[in-house]
N, C-alpha and C positions, 0 to 999 in steps of 0.2 A: 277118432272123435276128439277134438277141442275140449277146451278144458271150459267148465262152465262158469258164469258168473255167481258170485254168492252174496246176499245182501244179509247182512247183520240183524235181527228182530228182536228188541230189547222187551221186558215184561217183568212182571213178577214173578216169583216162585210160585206164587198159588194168585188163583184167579184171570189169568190174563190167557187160558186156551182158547176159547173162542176167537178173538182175536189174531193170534198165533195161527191159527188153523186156515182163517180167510184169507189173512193176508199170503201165506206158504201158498194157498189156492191160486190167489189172483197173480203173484209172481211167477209158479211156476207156467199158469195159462202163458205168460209172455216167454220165456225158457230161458229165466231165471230161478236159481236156487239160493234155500233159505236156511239160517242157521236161527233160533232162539238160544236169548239167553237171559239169563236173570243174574242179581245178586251175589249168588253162590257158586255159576258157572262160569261165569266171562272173564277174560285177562287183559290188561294190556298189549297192544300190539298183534290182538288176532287177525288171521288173515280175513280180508272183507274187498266188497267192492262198492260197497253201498250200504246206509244205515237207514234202517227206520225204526221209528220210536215209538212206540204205542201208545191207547189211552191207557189209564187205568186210577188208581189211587192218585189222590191230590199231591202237588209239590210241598213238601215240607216247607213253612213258613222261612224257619231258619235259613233253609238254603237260598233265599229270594231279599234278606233279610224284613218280614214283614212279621204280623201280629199275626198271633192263630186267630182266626175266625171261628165262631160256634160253628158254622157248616161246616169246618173242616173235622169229619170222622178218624180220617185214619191217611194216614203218611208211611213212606219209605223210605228216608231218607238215603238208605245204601242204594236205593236203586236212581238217588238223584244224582249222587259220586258216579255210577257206574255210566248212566247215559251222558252227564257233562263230557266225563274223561273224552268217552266214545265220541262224541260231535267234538270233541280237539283235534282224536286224531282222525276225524274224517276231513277235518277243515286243511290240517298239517299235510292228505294225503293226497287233497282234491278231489275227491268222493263224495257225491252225492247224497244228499240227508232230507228223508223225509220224515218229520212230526205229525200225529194224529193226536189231537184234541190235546190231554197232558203232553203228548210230543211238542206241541207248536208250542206251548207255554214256557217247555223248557229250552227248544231254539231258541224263542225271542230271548228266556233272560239270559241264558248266555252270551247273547251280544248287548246282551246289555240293556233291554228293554224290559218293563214291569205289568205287574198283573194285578186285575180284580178280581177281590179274595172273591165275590157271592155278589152276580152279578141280578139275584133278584130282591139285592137291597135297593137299586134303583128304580123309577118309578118309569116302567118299561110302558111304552106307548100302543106295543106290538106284544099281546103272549108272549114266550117262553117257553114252546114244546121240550119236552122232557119224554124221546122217544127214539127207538130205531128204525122208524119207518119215513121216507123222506116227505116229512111235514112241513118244514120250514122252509122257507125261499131267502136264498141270499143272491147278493148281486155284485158279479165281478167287474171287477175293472179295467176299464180299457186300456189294451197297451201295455198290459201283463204281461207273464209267461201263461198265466193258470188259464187265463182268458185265451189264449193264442192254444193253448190244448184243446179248451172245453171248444170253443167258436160258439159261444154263446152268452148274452147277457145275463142271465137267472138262470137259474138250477134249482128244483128242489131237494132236500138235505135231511138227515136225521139231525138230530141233538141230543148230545148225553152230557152235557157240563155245565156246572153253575158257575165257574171261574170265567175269567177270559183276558185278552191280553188289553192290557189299557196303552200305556207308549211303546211305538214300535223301536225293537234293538237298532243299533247302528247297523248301518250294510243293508237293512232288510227295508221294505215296503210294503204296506198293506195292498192287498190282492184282493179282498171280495169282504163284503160287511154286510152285516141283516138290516130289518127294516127300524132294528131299534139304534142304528148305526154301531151298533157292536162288531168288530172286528172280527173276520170269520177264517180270515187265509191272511200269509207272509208270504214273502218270498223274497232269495237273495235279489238283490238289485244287477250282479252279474247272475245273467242270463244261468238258469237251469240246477243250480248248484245247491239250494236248500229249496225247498216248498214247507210251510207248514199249513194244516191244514184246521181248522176247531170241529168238523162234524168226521163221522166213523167213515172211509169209502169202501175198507174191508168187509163193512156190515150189510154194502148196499151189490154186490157183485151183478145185479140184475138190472144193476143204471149203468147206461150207455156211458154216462161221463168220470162214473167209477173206475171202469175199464179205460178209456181213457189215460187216466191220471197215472192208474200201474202202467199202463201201457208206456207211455212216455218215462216214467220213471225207471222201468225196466230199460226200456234203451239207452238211458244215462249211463246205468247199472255198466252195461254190458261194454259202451264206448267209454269208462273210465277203466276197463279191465284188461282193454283193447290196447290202451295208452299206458298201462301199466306194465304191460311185456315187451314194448318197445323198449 
């Protein structure tokens, strides 16, 4: 038996199993395997083949350099060190990185791009579900990658996040945005190498474009693993 791919799944120490759980599900459904880790566990230089970043708690202001926001409750900042580090060395490795909701926020600012602290200080022309059940319709772009997975213009979405990315980082290009033109998906502009995502697809295993989206990212996974034992 071959040795199998392993994708990195970053979190917190407390809070983020759910998460951790779906995700481990919908990768191994592709046959990929998954490593968690948080704060306390992860090192430098682990072996991986692929990263994904989960949601969870807010990016600590300081690390983005911006003002705390009253919505902002509760930060990590060890876990903002830990996921930067980890997207250097997937960038350094050529390993593919996927962001989910805080994941995408922490792609973008790593290349370089900024966030809104509390994105229902605006005066939203369209609701703002706050759920995990796919309420929301956002709408990809044509000429994507994300688009070129889904083959579809709209999808419906959950939402769990009051932030969201305002300027897109260097390197990256907006991929899909709601109907209040909020920014929903990145991705790197060379083809397949980062995706970030703003809604949960771990949460949603029972959407076609969910599956999907692992799916495709598993075989990044497994064709950067592939290139790595050559």
């Amino acid at each position: 038996m071959g040795k199998r791919a392993v994708v990195v799944v970053t979190g917190s120490e407390r809070g983020s199993r759910s998460a951790w759980l779906f995700s481990r599900f919908l990768l191994g459904l592709f046959g990929v395997g998954a490593r968690f880790v948080h704060p306390s566990s992860w090192r430098k230089g682990m072996a991986m083949d692929g990263l994904l970043i989960t949601g969870g708690v807010d990016i600590d202001p300081k690390t983005y350099g911006g003002s705390r926001h009253h919505s902002v409750v509760r930060t990590e900042p060890q876990r903002d060190v830990m996921e930067l580090t980890l997207i250097e060395e997937a960038q350094n490795r050529g390993l593919p990185v996927m962001g989910i909701c805080r994941g995408m926020q922490l792609v973008n600012h790593f290349f370089g791009g900024t966030l809104h602290a509390h994105i229902h200080d605006f005066a939203l022309e369209v609701p703002h579900p706050h759920t995990p059940f796919p309420l929301k319709t956002v709408i990809l772009e044509q000429g994507t990658f994300l688009h070129e997975i889904v083959r579809q213009q709209t999808i419906r979405v959950n939402a769990l996040h009051h932030q969201a990315v305002e300027r897109v980082g260097e390197g990256l290009r907006r991929a899909a945005f709601d109907r209040n033109g909020i920014i929903q998906a990145v991705e790197s502009v060379k083809k397949g190498s980062v995706l970030g995502l703003q809604w949960h697809p771990e949460f949603m295993p029972y959407q076609w474009h969910s599956r999907r989206i692992f799916g495709t990212f598993a075989q990044e996974v497994k064709t950067a693993m592939e290139r790595g034992e050559r």
